[in-house]
N, C-alpha and C positions, 0 to 999 in steps of 0.2 A: 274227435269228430269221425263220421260213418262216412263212407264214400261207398257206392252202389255203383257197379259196373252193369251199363247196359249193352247187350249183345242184340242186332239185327240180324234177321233172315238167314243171311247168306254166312255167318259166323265174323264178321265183322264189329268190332269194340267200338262203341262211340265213347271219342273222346268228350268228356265234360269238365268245362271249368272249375277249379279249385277254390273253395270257398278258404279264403284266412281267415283265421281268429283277429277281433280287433284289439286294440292296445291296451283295452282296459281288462278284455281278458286274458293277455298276455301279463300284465301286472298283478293281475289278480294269480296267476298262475306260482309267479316269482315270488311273491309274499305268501303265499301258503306252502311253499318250498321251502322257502325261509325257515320260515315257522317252526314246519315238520323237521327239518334238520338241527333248529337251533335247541328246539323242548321236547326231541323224543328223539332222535339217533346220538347228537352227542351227550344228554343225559346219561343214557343206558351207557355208553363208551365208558364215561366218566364216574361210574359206580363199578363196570368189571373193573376198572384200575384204582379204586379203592379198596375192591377188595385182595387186588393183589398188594396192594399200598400194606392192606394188614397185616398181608402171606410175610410179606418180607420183611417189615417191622419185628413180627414174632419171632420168625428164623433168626432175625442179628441179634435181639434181646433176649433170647433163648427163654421167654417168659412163660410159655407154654410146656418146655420141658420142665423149668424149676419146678411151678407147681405139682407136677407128676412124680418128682424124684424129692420132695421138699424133706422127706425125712429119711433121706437116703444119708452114709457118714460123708463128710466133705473128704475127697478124691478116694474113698473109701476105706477109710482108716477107721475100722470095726471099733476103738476103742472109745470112751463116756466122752472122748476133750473130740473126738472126731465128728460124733456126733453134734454134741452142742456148738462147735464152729460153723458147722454145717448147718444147722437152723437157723444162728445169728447170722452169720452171712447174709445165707437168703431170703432173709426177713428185712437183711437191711438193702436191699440189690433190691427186693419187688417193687416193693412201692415207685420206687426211682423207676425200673423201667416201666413198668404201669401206666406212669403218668408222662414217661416219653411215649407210650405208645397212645396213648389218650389223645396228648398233644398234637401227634403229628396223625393223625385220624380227623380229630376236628379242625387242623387246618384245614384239608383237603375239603371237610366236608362246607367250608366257609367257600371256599375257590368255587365249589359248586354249587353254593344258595347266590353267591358273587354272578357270576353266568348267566344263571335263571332271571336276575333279578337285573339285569345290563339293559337289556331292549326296552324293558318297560319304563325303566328310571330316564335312561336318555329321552322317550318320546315325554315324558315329563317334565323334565327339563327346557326341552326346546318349548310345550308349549308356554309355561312357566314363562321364560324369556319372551316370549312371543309378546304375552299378556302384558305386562310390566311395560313396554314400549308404547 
């Protein structure tokens, strides 16, 4: 709300009564507060930390590196059995972390369809219940 200060004459403020907002749009205020914080700040929060979720999945599974160095010799022993250890290995090592990284990505990303999907299931719920009475 605008509030206009008026000045007389002499430099003197008149004081005027404070108009309040009423309840319903103070409620109206708190539910769209809601809202905004529940499907657009913790959304966004809750994607930068999936992607750090990834940063650091990668780094411990080192699955990023493998595939860069995939036909590098295993601990670098230049000779034919070094080599071929070194691709059997990590032929058998990706898959595995791959699908630990998969995994623990789509959990997160359920946590956060989970969230999005709470407010609206509950008011559904309750009417549901409501109904049924």
């Amino acid at each position: 709300m605008q509030q206009k200060n008026t000045v007389d004459k002499s430099g003197q403020q008149y004081i005027q009564p404070v108009k309040t907002d009423s309840y319903f749009q103070i409620l109206i205020f708190y539910i769209q507060d809601f809202l905004t914080w529940w499907y657009i700040k913790m959304p966004s929060r809750y994607l930068r930390t999936l992607g750090r979720i990834a940063t650091i999945l990668d780094d411990n599974l080192s699955i990023s590196l493998l595939i860069k160095n995939f036909f590098v010799p295993w601990r670098r022993d230049r000779t034919i059995f070094g080599f071929i250890f070194g691709i059997v290995i990590k032929s058998l090592y990706l898959p595995i972390a791959i699908s630990l990284f998969l995994l623990g990505i789509s959990i997160y990303t359920i946590i956060i369809l989970i969230w999005l999907i709470l407010p609206i299931a509950t008011i559904v719920f309750i009417i549901m219940s409501i109904i049924k009475k």
